[in-house]
N, C-alpha and C positions, 0 to 999 in steps of 0.2 A: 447247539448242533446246527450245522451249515446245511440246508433245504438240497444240497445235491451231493451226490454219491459219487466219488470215480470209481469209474466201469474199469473190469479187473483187466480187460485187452488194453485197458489205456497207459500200458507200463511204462510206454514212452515219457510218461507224465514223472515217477520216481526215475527215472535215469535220462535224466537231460542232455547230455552230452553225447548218448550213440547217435539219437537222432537228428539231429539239428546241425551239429558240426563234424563235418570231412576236414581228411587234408588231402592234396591233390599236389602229389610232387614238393611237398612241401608248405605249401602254402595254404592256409587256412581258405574256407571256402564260406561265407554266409547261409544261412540257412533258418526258414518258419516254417513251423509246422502249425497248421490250425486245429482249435478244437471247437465242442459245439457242445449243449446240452440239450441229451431228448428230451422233449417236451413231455413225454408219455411217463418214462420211468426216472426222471431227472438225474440222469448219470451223466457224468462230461466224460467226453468220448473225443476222440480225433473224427474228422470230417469227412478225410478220405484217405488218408495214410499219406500225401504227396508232401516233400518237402520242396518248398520255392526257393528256389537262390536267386533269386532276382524281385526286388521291391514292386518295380511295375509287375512282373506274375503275379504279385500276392494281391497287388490293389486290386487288378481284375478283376481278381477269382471272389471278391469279398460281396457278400447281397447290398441291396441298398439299403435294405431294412431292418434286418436279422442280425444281432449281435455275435462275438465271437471273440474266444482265444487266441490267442497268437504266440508260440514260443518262438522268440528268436535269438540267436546267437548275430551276431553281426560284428567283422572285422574293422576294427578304425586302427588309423594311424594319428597318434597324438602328437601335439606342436611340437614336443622333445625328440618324436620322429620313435616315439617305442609302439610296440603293436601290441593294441588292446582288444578283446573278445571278451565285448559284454553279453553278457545272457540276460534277458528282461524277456515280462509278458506281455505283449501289447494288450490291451484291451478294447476292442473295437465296438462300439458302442455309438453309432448311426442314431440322428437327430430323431429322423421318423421312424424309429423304432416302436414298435407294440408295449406300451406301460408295465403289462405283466411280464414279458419278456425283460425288460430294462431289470424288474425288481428281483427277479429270479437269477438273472444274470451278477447282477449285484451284489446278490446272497452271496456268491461262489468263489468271488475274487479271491478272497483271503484263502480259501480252500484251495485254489491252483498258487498264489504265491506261494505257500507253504507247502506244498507237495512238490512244485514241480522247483524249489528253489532257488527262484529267480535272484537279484539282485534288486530289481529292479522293476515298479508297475507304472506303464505308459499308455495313460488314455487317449484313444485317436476317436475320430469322429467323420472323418472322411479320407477318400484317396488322396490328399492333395498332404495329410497326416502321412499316412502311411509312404507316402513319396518322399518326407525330409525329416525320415527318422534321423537319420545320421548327425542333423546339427541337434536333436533332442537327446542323443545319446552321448555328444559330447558337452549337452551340458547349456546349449545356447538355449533360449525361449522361442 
């Protein structure tokens, strides 16, 4: 049994697709949503309902110390020139993170991969992470 619960408003989590990905005229639009677990009642929960479409908004918005979820959909255009929207979970997970925090976090991984369906789990560790997802979703190191 996984040490955390998903919170029943966190529906966003079983239906991956309304939230994270728009189209706009057609064209697919990128899109993270974060999540968090309370400390108190350990439910993973969304952080503030905002979804970023833009990379640099999300590094911002991220603590420097405080781990987190990250559903993202993100548009790429592959060598063959076909257009791909991968869905993965970031995993953000900050060097100086709180020990108990890191292990509780830890616990739940597989609980958000499995729930919210991802394709794909990508560990980041800082903004500079979060800034070149793109060569990590196609694949590069």
């Amino acid at each position: 049994m996984s040490p955390c619960a998903l919170l029943a408003d966190a529906r966003h989590i079983g239906i991956p697709l309304h939230s994270t990905r728009r189209s706009t005229k057609g064209a697919i639009v990128d899109g993270g949503l974060a999540d968090i677990i309370d400390s108190k009642t350990q439910e993973i929960r969304a952080e503030d309902g905002e979804v970023y479409t833009k990379m640099e908004d999300l590094a911002d918005e991220l603590p420097e110390s405080s781990p987190r979820f990250i559903l993202l959909s993100y548009p790429l255009t592959l060598p063959s020139g076909r257009l791909t929207v991968p869905y993965v979970l970031l995993y953000y997970l900050p060097v100086n993170c709180n020990p108990s925090m890191r292990m509780t976090y830890a616990g739940a991984v597989e609980l958000m991969r499995n729930t919210a369906e991802v394709n794909r789990v990508i560990e980041v560790q800082e903004e500079d992470d979060i800034l070149s997802i793109e060569a990590k979703l196609q694949g590069a190191d």
